[in-house]
Steps between C-alpha positions, in 0.01 A plus 500: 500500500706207684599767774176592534362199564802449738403783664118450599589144583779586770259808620210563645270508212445204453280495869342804313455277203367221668232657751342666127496135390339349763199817505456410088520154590224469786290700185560284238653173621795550352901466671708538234442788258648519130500851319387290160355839314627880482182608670595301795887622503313868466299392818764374683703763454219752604411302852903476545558883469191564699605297804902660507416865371410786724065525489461771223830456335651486131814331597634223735844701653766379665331504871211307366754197434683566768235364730539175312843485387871583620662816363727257328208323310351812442816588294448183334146523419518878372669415138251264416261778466480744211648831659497368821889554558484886394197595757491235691114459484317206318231661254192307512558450077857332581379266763194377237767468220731297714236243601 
C-alpha cells in the first residue's frame, strides 16, 4: 500500500485527483475529502475506475495507466491488485476491494 501511495504521489494522478476534488468541492464546500464509511470507499472506487477505464469497460489495463503512470510504476502498481500481475488488467471488484 506504501508503494502505492508512492506511486500516485510522484505521478500524475494526483492532478487527476485533485481537479475531481475541486468539481466535489465547488458542490459541497468541501477541500479535503475522508473515505469515513464503506459506501464512500465503494463510491470512490467507482468514480476512480470510471475516469481511468476505457468508456464501456470491465477492466482498467495496462494502457489505461499508462496514460498516468510510467511503465515502471505500472509494474509497481500491478501486484497490489488481486490478479492484476497474471492479466495485467484491474477488475473493477479488485480496485473496490483495495480501496
Amino acid at each position: 500500500m506504501k508503494g502505492l501511495v508512492n506511486v500516485i504521489r510522484t505521478s500524475g494522478l494526483s492532478t487527476i485527483s485533485n481537479t475531481i476534488d475541486q468539481i466535489y468541492s465547488e458542490q459541497s464546500e468541501q477541500k479535503d475529502k475522508v473515505i469515513a464509511s464503506e459506501w464512500e470507499a465503494k463510491a470512490a472506487a467507482y468514480r476512480i475506475f470510471m475516469n481511468v477505464a476505457k468508456p464501456n469497460s470491465k477492466y482498467i489495463d495496462e494502457d489505461d495507466l499508462m496514460r498516468f503512470l510510467s511503465k515502471e510504476e505500472v509494474d509497481n502498481v500491478l501486484p497490489l491488485f488481486e490478479g492484476a500481475v497474471e492479466t495485467g488488467k484491474i477488475k473493477k471488484s479488485s480496485l473496490r476491494n483495495w480501496v
